[in-house]
C-alpha positions as a printed Julia matrix, in Angstrom:
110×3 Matrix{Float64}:
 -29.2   -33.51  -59.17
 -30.67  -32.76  -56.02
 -28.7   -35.87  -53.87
 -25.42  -33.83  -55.53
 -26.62  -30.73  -53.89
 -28.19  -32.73  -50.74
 -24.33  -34.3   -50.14
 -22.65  -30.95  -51.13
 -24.46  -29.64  -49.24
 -23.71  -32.16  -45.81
 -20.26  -31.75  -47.04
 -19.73  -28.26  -46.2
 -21.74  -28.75  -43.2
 -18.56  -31.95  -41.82
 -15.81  -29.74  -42.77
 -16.67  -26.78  -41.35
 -17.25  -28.97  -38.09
 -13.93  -30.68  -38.68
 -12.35  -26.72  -38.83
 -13.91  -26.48  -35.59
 -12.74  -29.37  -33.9
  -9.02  -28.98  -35.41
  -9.33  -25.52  -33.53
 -10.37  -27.04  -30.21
  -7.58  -29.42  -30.2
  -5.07  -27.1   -31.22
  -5.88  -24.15  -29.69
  -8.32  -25.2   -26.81
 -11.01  -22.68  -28.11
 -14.28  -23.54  -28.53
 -17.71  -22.14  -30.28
 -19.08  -19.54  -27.87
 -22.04  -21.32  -26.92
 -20.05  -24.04  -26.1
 -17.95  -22.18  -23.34
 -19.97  -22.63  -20.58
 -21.0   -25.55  -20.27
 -17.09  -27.19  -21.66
 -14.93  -28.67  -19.76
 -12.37  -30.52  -21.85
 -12.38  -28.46  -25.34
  -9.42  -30.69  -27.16
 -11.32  -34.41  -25.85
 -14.81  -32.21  -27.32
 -12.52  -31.69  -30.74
 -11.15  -35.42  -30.86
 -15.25  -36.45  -30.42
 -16.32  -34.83  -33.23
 -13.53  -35.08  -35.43
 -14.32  -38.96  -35.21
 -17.79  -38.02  -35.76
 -17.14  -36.33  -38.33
 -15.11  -39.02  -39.89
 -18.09  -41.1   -39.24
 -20.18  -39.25  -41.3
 -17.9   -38.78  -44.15
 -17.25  -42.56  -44.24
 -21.33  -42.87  -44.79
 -21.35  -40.16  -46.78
 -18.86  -42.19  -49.15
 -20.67  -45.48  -48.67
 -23.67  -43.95  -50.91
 -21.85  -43.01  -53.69
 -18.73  -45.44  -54.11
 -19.85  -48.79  -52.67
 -21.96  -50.99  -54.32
 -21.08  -54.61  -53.14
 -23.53  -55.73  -50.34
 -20.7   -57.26  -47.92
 -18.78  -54.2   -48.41
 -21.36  -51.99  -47.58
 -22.15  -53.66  -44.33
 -18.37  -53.06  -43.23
 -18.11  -49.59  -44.03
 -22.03  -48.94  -42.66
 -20.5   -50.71  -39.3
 -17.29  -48.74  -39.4
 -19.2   -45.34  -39.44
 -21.3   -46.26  -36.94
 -18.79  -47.19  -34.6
 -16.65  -43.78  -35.57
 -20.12  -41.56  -35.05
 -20.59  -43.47  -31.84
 -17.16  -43.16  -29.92
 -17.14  -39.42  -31.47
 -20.29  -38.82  -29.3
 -18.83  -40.7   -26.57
 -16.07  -38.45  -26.11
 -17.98  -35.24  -27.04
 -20.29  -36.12  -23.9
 -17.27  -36.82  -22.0
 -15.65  -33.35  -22.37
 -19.01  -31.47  -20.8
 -18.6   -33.68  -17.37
 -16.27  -32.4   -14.68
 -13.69  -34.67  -13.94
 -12.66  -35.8   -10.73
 -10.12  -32.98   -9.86
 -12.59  -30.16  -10.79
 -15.53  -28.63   -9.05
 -18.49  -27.22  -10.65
 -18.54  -23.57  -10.24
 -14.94  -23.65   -9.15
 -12.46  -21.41  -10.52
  -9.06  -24.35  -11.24
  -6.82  -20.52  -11.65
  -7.14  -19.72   -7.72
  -5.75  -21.84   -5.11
  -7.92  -22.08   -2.17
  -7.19  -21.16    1.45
């Protein structure tokens, strides 16, 4: 009973992050505490939407997967989502080359 409510629980917690990162790709906003320090909102919403799909496929492996072989796969598949989804989430907070830190991209400069 309590692993129901423990993956219920984790479930709500993945799709409410997936909302999120739908959002930033869409739309380009992003959680107010994220603002600051956010460079590239939509490649921050492609990161964790593959790390949320990373934990979802884990999440799955528990309960559906029993063969050992199989398990290994899907285990190595989630890892590898989670992993490039952090990738890419620590991607969008660096500058890239074309911007400065604590430069304004709207104005031109002189």
């Amino acid at each position: 009973m309590l692993e129901y409510l423990l993956l219920s629980v984790a479930g709500v917690l993945v799709a409410s992050s997936a909302v999120f990162a739908v959002v930033a790709i869409r739309t380009g906003w992003v959680l107010p505490w994220l603002r600051r320090r956010m460079f590239r909102p939509r490649l921050w919403g492609y990161g964790t939407l593959l790390g949320d799909a990373g934990l979802f496929v884990s999440f799955l492996s528990f309960r559906v997967l029993h063969s050992s072989l199989m398990g290994e796969v899907v285990f190595f598949t989630a890892m590898a989502l989670f992993i490039s989804g952090g990738v890419l989430s620590c991607l969008s907070s660096r500058p890239g080359s074309d911007v400065t830190v604590g430069s304004n991209p709207t104005t031109s400069a002189p």
